[in-house]
ZALOTI-302301 format. One line per 10 residues: number of its first residue (from 1); for each residue x, y, z of N, C-alpha, C. Coordinates in pm, 1 decimal. Layout:
% ZALOTI-302301
NUM	X,Y,Z,X,Y,Z,X,Y,Z ~ ...
***
This chain:
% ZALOTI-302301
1	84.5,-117.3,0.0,0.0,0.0,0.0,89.1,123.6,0.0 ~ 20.7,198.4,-71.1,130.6,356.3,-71.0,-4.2,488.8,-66.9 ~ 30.0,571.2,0.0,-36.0,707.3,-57.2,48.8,775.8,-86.8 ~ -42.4,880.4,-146.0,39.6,990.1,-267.1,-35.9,1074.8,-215.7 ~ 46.4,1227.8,-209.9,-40.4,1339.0,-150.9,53.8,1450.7,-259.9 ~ -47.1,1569.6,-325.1,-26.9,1617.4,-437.4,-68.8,1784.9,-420.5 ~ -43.4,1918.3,-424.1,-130.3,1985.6,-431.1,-154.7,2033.5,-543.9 ~ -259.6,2109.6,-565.1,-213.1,2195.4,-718.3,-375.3,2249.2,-756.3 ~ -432.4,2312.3,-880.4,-507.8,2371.6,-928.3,-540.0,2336.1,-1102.9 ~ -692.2,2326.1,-1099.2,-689.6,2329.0,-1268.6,-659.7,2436.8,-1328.5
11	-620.7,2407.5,-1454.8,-550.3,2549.7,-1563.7,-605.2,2480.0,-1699.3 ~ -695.2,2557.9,-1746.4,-751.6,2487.1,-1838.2,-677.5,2521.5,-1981.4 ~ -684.0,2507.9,-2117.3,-571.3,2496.5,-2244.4,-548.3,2642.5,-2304.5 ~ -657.1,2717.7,-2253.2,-726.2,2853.4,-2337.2,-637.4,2922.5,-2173.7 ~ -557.7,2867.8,-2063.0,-551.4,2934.8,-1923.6,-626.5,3009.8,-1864.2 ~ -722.7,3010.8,-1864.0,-819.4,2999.9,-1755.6,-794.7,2930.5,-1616.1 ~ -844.9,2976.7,-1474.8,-832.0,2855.0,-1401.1,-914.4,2828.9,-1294.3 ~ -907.5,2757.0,-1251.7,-1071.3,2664.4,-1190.2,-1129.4,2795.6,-1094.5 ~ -1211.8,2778.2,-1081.0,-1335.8,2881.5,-963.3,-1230.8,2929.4,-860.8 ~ -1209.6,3039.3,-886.0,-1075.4,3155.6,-832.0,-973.3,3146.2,-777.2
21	-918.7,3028.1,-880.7,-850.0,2938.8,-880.6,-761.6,2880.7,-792.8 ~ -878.2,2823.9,-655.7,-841.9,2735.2,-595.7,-746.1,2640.9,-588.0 ~ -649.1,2674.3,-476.7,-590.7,2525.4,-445.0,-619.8,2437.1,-366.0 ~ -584.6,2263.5,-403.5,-641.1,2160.0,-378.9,-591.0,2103.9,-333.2 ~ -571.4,2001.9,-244.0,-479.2,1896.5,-199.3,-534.4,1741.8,-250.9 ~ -458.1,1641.1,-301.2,-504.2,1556.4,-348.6,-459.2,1382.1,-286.7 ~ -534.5,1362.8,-207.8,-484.2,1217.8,-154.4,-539.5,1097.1,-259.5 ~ -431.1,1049.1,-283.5,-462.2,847.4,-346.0,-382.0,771.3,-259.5 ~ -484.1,667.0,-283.4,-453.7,500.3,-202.1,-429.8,439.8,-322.8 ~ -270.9,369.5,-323.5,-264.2,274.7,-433.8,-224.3,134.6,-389.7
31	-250.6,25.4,-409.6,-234.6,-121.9,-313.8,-187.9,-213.7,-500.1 ~ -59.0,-218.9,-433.2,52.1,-403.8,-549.3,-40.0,-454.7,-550.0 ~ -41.9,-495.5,-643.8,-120.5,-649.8,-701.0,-41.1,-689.6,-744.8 ~ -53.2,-842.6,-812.6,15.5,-893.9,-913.3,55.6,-839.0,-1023.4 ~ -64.0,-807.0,-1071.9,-34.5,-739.5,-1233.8,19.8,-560.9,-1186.6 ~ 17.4,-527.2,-1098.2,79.8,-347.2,-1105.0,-10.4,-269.4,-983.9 ~ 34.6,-156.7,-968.1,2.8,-79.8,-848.7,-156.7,-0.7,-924.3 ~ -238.7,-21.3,-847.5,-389.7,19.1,-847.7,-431.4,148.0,-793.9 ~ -471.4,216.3,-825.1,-555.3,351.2,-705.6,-653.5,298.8,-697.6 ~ -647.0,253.4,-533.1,-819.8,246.1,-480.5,-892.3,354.1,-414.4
41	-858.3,463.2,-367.5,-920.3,551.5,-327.6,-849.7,726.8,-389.6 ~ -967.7,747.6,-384.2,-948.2,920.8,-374.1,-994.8,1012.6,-318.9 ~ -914.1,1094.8,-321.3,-1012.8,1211.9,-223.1,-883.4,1335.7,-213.1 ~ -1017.0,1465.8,-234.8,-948.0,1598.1,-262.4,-1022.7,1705.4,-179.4 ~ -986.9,1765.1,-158.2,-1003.4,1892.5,-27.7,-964.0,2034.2,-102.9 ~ -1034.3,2136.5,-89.6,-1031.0,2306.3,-140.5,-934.9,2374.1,3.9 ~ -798.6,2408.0,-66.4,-729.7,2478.5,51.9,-811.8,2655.0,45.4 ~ -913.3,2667.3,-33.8,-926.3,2834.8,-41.2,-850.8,2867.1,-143.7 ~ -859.4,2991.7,-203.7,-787.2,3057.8,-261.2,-601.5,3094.9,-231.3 ~ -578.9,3154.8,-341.9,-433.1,3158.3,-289.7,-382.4,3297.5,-254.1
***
């Protein structure tokens, strides 16, 4: 089992960026298997603006 913790914001192609452009924090759960490492969970949180 591993988590991954990430922060960051969308920026869309035209740069634009997400609803006043919030930063996010981003947790995944990834668990080995045989065949390769899986994300079983997610979950993301709004730090507010910057």
């Amino acid at each position: 089992m591993a988590i991954l913790t990430a922060y960051g914001h969308i920026e869309y192609d035209d740069h634009r960026s997400s609803e006043l452009n919030k930063r996010t924090i981003y947790t995944l759960t990834a668990l080995r298997r045989p065949e390769g490492w899986r994300f079983v969970a997610y979950q993301n949180t709004s730090l507010g603006t910057r």
